[in-house]
N, C-alpha and C positions, 0 to 999 in steps of 0.2 A: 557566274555573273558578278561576285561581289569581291571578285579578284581583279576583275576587268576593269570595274569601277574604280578600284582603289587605284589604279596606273593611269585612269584616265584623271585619277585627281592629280598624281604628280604631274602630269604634262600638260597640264588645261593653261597654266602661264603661256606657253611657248605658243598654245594651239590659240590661243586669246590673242597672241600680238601677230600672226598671220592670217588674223580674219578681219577686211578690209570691204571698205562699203562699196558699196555701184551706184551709177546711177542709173536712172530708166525715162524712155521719152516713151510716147506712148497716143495716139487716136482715140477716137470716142464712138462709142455705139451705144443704141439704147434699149431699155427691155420695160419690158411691164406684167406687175405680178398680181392676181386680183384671190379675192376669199380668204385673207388670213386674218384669224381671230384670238388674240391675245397668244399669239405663239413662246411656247415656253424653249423645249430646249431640242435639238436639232442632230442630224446623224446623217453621215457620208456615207454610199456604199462603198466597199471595196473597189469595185470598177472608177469610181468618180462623177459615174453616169447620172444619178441620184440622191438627192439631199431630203430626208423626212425629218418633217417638222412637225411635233404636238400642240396643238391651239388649245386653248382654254375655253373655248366653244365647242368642243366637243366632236372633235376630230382630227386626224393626220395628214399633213399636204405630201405630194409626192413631188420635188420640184426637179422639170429635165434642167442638169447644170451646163445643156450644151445651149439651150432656149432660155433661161430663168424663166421658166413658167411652171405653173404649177400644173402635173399633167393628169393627177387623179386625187380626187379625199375619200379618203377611208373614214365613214361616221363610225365613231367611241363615243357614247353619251356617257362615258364612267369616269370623264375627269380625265385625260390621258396628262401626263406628266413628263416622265422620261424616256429616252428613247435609242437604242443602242440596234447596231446591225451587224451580224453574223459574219464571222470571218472570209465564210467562203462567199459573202451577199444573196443568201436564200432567202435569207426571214431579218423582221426586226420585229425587235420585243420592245414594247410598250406599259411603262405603269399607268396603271388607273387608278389617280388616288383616291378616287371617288368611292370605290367598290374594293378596294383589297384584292386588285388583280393585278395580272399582266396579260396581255394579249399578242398573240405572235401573227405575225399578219405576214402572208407568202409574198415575197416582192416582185415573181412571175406575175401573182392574179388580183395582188392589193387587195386580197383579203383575209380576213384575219379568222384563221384554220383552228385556233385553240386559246382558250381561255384557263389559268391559271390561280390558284386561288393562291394570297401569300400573307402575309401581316397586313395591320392596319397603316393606311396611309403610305400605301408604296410610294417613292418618288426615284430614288436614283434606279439606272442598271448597268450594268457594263460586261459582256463576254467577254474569255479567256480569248488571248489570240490564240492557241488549241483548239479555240472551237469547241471545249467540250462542256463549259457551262455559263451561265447566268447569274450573275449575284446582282440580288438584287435590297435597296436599302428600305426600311418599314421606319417612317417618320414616327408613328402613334407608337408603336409596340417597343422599340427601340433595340431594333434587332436587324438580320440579314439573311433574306431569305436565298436557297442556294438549288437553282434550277439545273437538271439536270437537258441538256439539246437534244439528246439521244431519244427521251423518252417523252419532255417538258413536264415532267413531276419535280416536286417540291420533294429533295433528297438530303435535307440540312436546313437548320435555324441556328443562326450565331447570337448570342446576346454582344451587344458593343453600348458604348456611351449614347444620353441622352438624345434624342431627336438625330439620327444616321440622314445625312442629307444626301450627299451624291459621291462616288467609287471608282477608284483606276486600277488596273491591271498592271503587274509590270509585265516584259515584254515575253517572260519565261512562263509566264503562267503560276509562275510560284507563291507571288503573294498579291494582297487586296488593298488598296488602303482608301480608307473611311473616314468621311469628316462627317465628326459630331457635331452637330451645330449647337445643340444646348448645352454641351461640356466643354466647349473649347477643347476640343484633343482630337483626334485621328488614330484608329484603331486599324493593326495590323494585323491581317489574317493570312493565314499560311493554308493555302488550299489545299496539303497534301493530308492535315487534321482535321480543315476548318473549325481553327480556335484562334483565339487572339493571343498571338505573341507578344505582342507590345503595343503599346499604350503612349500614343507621344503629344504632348503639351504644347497646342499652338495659339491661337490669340482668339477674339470675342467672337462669335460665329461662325465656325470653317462652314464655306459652300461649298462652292465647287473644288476638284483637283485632277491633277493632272499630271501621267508618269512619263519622264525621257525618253525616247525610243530609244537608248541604251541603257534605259535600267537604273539610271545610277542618284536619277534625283523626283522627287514628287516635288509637285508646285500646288500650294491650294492656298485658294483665296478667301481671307479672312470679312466676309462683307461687316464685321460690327466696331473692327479695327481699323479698315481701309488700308490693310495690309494685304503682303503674300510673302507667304513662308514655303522656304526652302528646305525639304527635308533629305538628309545624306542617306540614302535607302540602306548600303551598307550599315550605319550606326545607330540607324534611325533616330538622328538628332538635329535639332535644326540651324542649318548652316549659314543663314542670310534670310533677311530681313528686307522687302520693299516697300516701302510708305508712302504716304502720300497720295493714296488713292479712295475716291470715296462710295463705299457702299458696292466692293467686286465679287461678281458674283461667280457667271462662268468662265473657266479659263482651258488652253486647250494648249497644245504644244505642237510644232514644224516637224513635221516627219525627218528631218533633216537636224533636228534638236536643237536649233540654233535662237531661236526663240520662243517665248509664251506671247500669246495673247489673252488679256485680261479684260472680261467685259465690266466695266463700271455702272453700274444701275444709277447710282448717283447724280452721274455728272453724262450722263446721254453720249460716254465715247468709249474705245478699246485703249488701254495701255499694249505698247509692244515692249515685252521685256528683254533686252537681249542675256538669255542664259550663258554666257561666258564672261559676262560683267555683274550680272544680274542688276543692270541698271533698266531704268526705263528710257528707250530711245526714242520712242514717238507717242505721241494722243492721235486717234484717228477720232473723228468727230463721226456718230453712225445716229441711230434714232433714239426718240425715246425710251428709255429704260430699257437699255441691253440686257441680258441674260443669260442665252447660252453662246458658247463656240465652237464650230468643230474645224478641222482642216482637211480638205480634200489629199489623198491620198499622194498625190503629184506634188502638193504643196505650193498647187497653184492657185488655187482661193482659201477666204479664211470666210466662213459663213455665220452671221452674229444677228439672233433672234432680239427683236425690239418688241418687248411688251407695248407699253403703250402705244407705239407706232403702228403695232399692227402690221411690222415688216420684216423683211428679213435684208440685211446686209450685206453685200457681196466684196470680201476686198480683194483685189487683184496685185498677186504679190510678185516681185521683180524676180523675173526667171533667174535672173544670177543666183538670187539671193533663196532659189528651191533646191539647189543642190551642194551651194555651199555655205554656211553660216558665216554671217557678219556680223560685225559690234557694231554697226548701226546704222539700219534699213531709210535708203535718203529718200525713196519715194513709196508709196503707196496708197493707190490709188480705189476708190469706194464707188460703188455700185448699189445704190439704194431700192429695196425691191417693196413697193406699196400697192395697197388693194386698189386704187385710182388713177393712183399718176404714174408719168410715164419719168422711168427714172434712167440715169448715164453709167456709162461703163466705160472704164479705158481699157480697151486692149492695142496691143503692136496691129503691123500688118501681119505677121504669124500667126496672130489669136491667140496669144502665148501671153499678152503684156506688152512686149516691146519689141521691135526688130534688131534682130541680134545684130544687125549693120550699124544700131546705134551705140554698139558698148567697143571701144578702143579694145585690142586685143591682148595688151598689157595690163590692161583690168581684168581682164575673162582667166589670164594663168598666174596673179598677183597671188595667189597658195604655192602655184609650184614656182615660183621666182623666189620667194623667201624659203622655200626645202632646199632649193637647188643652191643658193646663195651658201647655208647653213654649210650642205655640204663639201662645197668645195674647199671653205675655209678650214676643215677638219682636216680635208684631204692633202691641199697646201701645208699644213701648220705638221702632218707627220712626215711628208719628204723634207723637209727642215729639217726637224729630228735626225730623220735617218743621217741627210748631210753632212748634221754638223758632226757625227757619230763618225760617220768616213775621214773625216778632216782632222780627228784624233792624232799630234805626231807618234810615230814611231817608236817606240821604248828602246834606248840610245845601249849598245852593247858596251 
């Protein structure tokens, strides 16, 4: 993995200047979403069918993402917190920072089959995509507890830096990384010992973070610095610097690794970062005090928890723009989900976003027009060679 990565640093220039924007036109439809109470942070199933949300009232929504509606609450009066879903989408596990638990709740019967006992003040959690465990972060204790799926026993405690907030997996399974919120650092753990191999230095509160789906970079957001740091998972050193941001908390990454989105608690909107710039290309304006993000597995929504709002936000991301990465996303489009009101959505006439009738077809192969380009000139520039090689005169007897 950390071979891969290193080749995708040398060619990220080339892969940077052939990633080119879209744009999207798009209709409107409307949903409405009722019973959400201080919702903290949010989880896609595998299928995409399903987005569960933790409330600070003391329960979990189950919301259908074909309807945005919420289709079932699972009552937790233990504080639920974090919230992560099982790779094959059976269960999702839940902390309770209430009660020093987790609770795994079957996503057949939305009920919750086993309770776990782990450190004080759980909050983050995150499964391997192996599927074969849980780690999970203990705010109080300042540790990681390490749940085994097979069994849901407590099989490992990691100590890490002051107050562990919330944890990414990279995509091999092989390491953990951890932002300390009271150390300012981020602690990496190696699931094959679970111990902490290194120890890395990031700015005044890490919250949330978030790893490339190749592996090659963590993104975790600094809420005390209104930054987000870029960490080289190879070197584990920090590579870039995004500022200007105030008070970000959760952040989440495009299955297609082309961007991060960064909820900003501060200022009530998402930063889109495009990861091959690591600039900020857009503010999406969402509810009150954002919080968390996740992205559906299609990379067709990006789903962003509004504490105060009491909502959840739905963005609707340009189909182009789910399977190929751009330097910088020109539309997209929000979906506001509130316990009252009736809120708007854009999608295409496909239910996709946009109709593909509306994107020029020179935009849709603008990746393979600049490879095809590159190549021919290689191709051209050695029959040259060869030529001028033939055109050698004859050595005169």
């Amino acid at each position: 993995m950390r071979v891969v990565c290193a080749l995708l640093v040398l060619f990220s220039p080339f892969c940077a200047f052939a990633l080119l924007s879209q744009p999207v036109r798009a209709q409107v439809l409307t949903a409405t979403v009722t019973s959400l109470n201080e919702p903290f942070e949010v989880a896609v199933t595998p299928n995409g069918d399903y987005a569960y949300v933790t409330n600070g009232g003391g329960w979990v929504s189950a919301i259908n993402t074909a309807t945005n509606k919420i289709t079932t609450t699972i009552f937790d009066r233990n504080g639920p917190f974090g919230v992560a879903v099982t790779p094959n989408g059976n269960y999702a596990y839940v902390t309770n920072g209430g009660s020093g638990s987790v609770s795994v709740i079957s996503t057949a019967t939305n009920k919750v089959t086993k309770t776990i006992s782990v450190g004080n003040g759980p909050f983050g959690v995150a499964v391997t995509p192996n599927g074969a465990y849980a780690y999970v972060t203990n705010f109080g204790s300042n540790s990681v507890s390490v749940i085994s799926a097979s069994s849901n026993t407590v099989v490992a405690t990691i100590t890490v830096g002051s107050n562990p907030q919330s944890l990414a997996i990279t995509p091999d399974s092989e390491y953990v990384y951890v932002t300390n919120f009271g150390a300012a650092t981020v602690s990496v753990i190696n699931t094959a010992t679970n111990t902490v191999t290194t120890t890395v230095d990031v700015e005044s509160g890490p919250f949330g973070v978030a790893v490339t789906p190749n592996g090659c970079y963590a993104y975790v957001a600094n809420s005390g610095s209104g930054s987000v740091s870029v960490i080289n998972t190879t070197t584990n050193a920090v590579t870039a610097r995004i500022g200007g941001l105030r008070e970000p908390l959760g952040v989440a990454v495009t299955p297609n690794g082309g961007y991060a989105y960064v909820a900003n608690d501060g200022s009530g909107n998402v930063s889109v970062i495009s990861t091959a710039t690591n600039k900020e290309t857009k503010i999406l304006t969402v509810g009150s005090a954002p919080y968390g993000v996740a992205v559906a597995p299609n990379g067709a929504y990006v789903y962003v928890t509004n504490l105060n709002s009491a909502s959840v936000s739905v963005i609707n991301v340009d189909p182009l723009l789910r399977t190929s990465p751009a330097s910088h996303p020109t539309s997209t489009q929000i979906l506001t989900l509130t316990p009252t009101a009736t809120a708007t959505a854009f999608v295409g006439a496909d239910g996709n976003g946009a109709s593909n009738s509306n994107f020029p077809i020179y935009q849709q192969h603008s990746v393979v027009i600049v490879l095809t380009t590159v190549l021919t000139v290689v191709v051209v520039v050695a029959v040259l060679v060869k030529m001028k090689g033939k055109e050698q005169p004859a050595e005169r007897v």
